[in-house]
N, C-alpha and C positions, 0 to 999 in steps of 0.2 A: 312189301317189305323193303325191298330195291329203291322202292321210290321216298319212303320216309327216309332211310339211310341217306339217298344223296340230299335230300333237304335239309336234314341236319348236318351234314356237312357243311352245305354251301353257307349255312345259317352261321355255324359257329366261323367261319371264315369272312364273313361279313362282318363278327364280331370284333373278329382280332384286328382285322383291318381300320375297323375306324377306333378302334382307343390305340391304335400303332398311330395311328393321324393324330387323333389330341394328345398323346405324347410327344409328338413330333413338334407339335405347337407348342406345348408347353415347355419344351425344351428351349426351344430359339428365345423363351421368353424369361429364362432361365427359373424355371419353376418347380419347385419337389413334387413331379410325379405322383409321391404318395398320399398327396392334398386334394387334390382332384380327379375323380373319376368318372369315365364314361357309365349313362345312365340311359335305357330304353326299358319298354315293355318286359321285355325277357328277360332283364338283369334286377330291376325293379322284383319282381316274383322271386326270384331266387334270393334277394336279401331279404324280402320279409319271411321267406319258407326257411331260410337256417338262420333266422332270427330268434332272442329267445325275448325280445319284448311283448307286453298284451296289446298294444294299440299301435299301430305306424301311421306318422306324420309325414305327408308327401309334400313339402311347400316350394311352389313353383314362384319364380321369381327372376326381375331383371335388374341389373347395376344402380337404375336409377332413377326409379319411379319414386313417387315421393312417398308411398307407404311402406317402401322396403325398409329403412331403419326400424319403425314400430314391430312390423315382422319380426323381424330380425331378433329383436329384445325380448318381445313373445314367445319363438322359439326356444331361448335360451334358459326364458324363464321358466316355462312347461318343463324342458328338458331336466334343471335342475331340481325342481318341484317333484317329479315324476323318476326321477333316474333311470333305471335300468327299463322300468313297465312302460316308458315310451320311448320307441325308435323315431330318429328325428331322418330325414332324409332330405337333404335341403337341395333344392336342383334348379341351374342357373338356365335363363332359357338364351341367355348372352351365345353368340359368335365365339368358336373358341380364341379366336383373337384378341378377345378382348379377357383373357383370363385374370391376366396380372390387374386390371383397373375392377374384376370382381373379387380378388383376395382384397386389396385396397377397402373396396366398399365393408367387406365383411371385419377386417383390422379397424376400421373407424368405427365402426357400429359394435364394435368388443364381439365378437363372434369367434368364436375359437375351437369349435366342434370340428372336426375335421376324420373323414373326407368330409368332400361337399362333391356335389356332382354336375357337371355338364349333359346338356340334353343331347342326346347323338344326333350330330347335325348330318349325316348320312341318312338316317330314317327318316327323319321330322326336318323337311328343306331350313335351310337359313335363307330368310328374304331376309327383304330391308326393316322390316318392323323387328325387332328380336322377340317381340312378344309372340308371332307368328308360329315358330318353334315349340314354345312352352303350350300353345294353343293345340297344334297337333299331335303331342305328346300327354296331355291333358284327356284329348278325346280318345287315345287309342286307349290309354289307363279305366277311364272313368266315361261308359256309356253312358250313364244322364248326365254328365257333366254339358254332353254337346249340344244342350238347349239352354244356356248361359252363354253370354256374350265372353270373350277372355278379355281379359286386365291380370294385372297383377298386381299384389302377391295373391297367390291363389293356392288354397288346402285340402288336401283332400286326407281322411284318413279311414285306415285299413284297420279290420283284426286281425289277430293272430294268425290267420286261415286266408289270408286272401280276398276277405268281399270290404267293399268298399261301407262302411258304417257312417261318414258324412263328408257331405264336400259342400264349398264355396267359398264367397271374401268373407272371412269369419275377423268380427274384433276380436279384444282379447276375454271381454265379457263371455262372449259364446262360447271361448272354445273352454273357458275356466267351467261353466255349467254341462259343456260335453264332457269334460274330464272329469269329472265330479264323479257323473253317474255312470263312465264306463270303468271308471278305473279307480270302484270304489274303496 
């Protein structure tokens, strides 16, 4: 019992420590806070578990791949389509350095849902590739996802409950025929 208590401790203090870091970031970059939030495994669960939508949309993605616009217009369009019965959860696998040039991305592409989320670059290393990030974030979320190569944008979506009901680079064809039949 001893031993679970200090793990959750040490757990939630690793929490606070790194969205204290990308607030810190996103301060210097003069950013509202309330736009962007820290996003891992742990926090992921707990927004779908006091969620009241039937389906969650996990879409991992980076500033400047050249399929992130269509993304981007997909989501918004699911989102409005679907309203309340799909949760969108949109998570940037970018450096948090690079926050202000992904509001940018997201204001050009009309994207206006907000929060959006950063991938905890404390859990999931930031290399040089930003894709890297969104890639080990991907595999901790989504066990079959880790016999897919990573690119982005990349989907994965959740039920109600937690299990994972489909993942991959989905157009916008697919995911209009998954929506169909889950969220009839």
């Amino acid at each position: 019992m001893k031993t679970i208590f200090f793990f959750l401790l040490i757990l939630a203090n690793t929490l606070c420590y790194s969205q204290e870091k990308l607030n810190k970031e996103l301060k210097k970059q003069q950013i509202d806070t309330s736009k962007i939030h820290l996003i891992n495994k742990d926090l992921l669960h707990q927004i779908i578990q006091s969620g009241d939508a039937e389906v969650y949309w996990v879409g991992i993605f980076v500033n400047y791949c050249k399929g992130t616009p269509s993304f981007l217009d997909n989501m918004t369009f699911f989102r409005n389509e679907y309203k309340s019965r799909l949760g969108v959860i949109l998570c940037s696998s970018e450096k948090y350095k690079y926050a202000k040039s992904m509001l940018r991305v997201l204001s050009e592409n009309s994207y206006t849902s907000f929060p959006v989320y950063m991938i905890d670059g404390d859990r999931y290393k930031e290399k040089g590739d930003s894709r890297y990030k969104g890639f080990e974030f991907r595999n901790d979320i989504c066990e079959e996802c880790r016999f897919t190569i990573i690119g982005v944008p990349y989907s994965i979506f959740f039920d109600k409950t937690g299990h994972i009901i489909k993942s991959g680079y989905l157009f916008k064809e697919d995911i209009t025929n998954f929506l169909k039949t889950v969220l009839k």
